[in-house]
C-alpha positions in Angstrom: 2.6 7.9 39.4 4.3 11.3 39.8 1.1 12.7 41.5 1.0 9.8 43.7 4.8 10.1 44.5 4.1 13.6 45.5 1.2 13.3 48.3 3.4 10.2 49.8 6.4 12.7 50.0 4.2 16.0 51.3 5.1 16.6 55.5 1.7 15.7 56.4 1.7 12.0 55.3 5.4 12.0 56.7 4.4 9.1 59.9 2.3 7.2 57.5 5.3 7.2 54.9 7.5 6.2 57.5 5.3 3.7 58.9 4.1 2.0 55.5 7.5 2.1 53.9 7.8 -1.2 52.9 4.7 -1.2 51.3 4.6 2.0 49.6 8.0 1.1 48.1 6.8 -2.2 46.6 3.6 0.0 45.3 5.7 2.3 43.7 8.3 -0.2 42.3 5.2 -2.2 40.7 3.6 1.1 39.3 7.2 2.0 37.8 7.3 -1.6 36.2 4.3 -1.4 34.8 4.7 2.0 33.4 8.2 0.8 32.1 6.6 -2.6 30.6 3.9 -0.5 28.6 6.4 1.4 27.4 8.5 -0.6 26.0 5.7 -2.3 24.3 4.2 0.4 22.7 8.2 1.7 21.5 8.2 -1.9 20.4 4.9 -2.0 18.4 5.4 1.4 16.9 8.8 0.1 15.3 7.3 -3.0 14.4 4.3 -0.9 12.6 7.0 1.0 10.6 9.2 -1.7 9.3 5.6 -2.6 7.9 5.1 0.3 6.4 8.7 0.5 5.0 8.4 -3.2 3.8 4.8 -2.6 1.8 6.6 0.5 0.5 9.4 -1.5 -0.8 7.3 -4.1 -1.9 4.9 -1.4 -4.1 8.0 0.3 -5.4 8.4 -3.3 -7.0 5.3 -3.9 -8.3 5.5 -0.5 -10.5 8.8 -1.3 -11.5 7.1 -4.7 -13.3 4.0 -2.7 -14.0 6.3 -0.4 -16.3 8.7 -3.1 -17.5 5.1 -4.6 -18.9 4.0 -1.4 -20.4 7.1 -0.9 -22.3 7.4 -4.2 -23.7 3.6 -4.2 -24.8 4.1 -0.7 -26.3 6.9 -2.2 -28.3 5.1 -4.9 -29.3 2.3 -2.4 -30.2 4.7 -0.4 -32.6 5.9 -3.6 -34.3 2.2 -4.8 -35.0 0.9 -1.0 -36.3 4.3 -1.4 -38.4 3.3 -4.5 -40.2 1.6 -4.2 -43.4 -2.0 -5.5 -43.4 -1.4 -8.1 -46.0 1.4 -10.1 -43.6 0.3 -13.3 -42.3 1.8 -12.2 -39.4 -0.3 -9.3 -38.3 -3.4 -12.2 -37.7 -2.0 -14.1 -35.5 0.5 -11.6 -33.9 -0.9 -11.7 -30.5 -1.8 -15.3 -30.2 2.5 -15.4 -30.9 3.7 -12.6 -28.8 0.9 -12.0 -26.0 0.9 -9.1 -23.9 2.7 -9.6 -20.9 0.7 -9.8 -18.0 2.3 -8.4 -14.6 2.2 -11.4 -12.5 3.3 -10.2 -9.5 0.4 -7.3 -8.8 -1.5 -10.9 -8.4 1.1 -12.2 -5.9 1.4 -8.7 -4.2 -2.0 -8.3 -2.9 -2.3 -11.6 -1.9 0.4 -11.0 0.9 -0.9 -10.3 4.2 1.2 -7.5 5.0 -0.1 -5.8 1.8 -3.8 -6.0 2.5 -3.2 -5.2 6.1 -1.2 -1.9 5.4 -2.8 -0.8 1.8 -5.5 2.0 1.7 -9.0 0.2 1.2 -9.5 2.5 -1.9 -6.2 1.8 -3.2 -6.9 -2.2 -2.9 -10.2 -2.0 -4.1 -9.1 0.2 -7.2 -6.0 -2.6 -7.8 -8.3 -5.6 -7.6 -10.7 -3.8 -10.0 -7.7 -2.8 -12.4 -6.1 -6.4 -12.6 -9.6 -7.6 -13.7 -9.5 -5.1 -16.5 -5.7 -5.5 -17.1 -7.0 -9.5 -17.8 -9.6 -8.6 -19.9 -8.2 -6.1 -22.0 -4.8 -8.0 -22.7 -7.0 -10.7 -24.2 -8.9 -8.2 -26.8 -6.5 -4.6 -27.1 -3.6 -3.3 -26.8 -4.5 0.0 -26.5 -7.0 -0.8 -23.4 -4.3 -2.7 -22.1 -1.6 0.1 -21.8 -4.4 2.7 -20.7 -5.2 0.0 -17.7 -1.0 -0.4 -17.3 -1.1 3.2 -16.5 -3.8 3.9 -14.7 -2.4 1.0 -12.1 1.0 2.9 -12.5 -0.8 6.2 -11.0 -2.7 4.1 -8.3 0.9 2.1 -7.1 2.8 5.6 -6.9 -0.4 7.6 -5.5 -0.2 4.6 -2.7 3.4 4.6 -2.5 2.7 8.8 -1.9 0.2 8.1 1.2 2.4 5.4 2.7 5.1 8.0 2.6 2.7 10.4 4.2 3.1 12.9 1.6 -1.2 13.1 1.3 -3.6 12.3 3.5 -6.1 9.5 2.7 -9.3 12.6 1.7 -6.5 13.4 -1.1 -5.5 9.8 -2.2 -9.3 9.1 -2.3 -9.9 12.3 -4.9 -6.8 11.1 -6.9 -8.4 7.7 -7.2 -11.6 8.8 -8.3 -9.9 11.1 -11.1 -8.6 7.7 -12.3 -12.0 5.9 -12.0 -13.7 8.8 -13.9 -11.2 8.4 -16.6 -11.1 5.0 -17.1 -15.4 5.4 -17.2 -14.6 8.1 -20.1 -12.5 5.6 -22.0 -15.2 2.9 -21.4 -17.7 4.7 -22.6 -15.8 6.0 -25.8 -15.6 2.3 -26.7 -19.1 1.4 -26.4 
């Protein structure tokens, strides 16, 4: 636009400017509304992009706080069981009585739209794998099940970390296969 602006103004073009004004004025006009309707779309859809990404954030922030409301409940629950003598009644049916609680809403949050949209595919794909192991695990120990707890507390605040741009997606990927490793080391001490 600007160079086009400057060969209509140069002295040579001068008769042509003069004698195409009304058309080079509509040209120009449409050029600067065009330029001005982009724009404002692009302003638009970048704002729109970051109320996203302040939303998931929010939303993440969320699912950790239940993730460690969970964890501390089941590691009070796991005191009071290793308390119990082994001759109380209690102790064999402790669980069936006083299950684990399960974090419901890690279910609910990656089901949203604007979760799976905006997450890291790493980060979904390590969640999904960890609520399948937070399932199992609540069913046979609690001592799995608080490991899993806090291995999907490290991959919600490492994602919470790259939606805050604080590391870039090479780093969150290197964090998350720390945590795979170690959850394979505890795996493999159980079998």
């Amino acid at each position: 636009m600007i160079f086009i602006s400057f060969i209509i103004f140069l002295p040579k073009f001068k008769s042509a400017t003069e004698q195409y004004s009304l058309g080079i004025n509509f040209i120009l006009t449409l050029i600067a509304t065009l330029v001005g309707v982009l724009l404002a779309i692009s302003i638009t859809n970048y704002e729109s992009d970051r109320k996203e990404k302040q939303d998931v954030i929010k939303l993440l922030n969320s699912a950790i706080t239940t993730v460690e409301t969970c964890q501390e409940y089941s590691e009070e629950l796991l005191k009071y069981f290793n308390n119990l003598p082994d001759s109380d009644n209690l102790k064999q049916e402790f669980y069936v009585k006083n299950p684990l609680p399960y974090p419901t809403y890690l279910d609910t949050l990656l089901m949203q739209s604007i979760v799976s949209k905006n997450l890291s595919g790493s980060a979904l794909s390590e969640l999904n794998e960890l609520l399948i192991n937070l399932k199992r695990s609540r069913q046979k120990d609690a001592s799995s099940y608080l490991i899993v707890l806090s291995q999907t507390l490290k991959v919600l605040s490492l994602e919470v970390a790259f939606q805050n741009h604080e590391m870039t997606e090479h780093q969150l990927n290197g964090q998350l296969d720390n945590i795979g490793k170690t959850a394979g080391t505890i795996d493999t001490d159980k079998k």
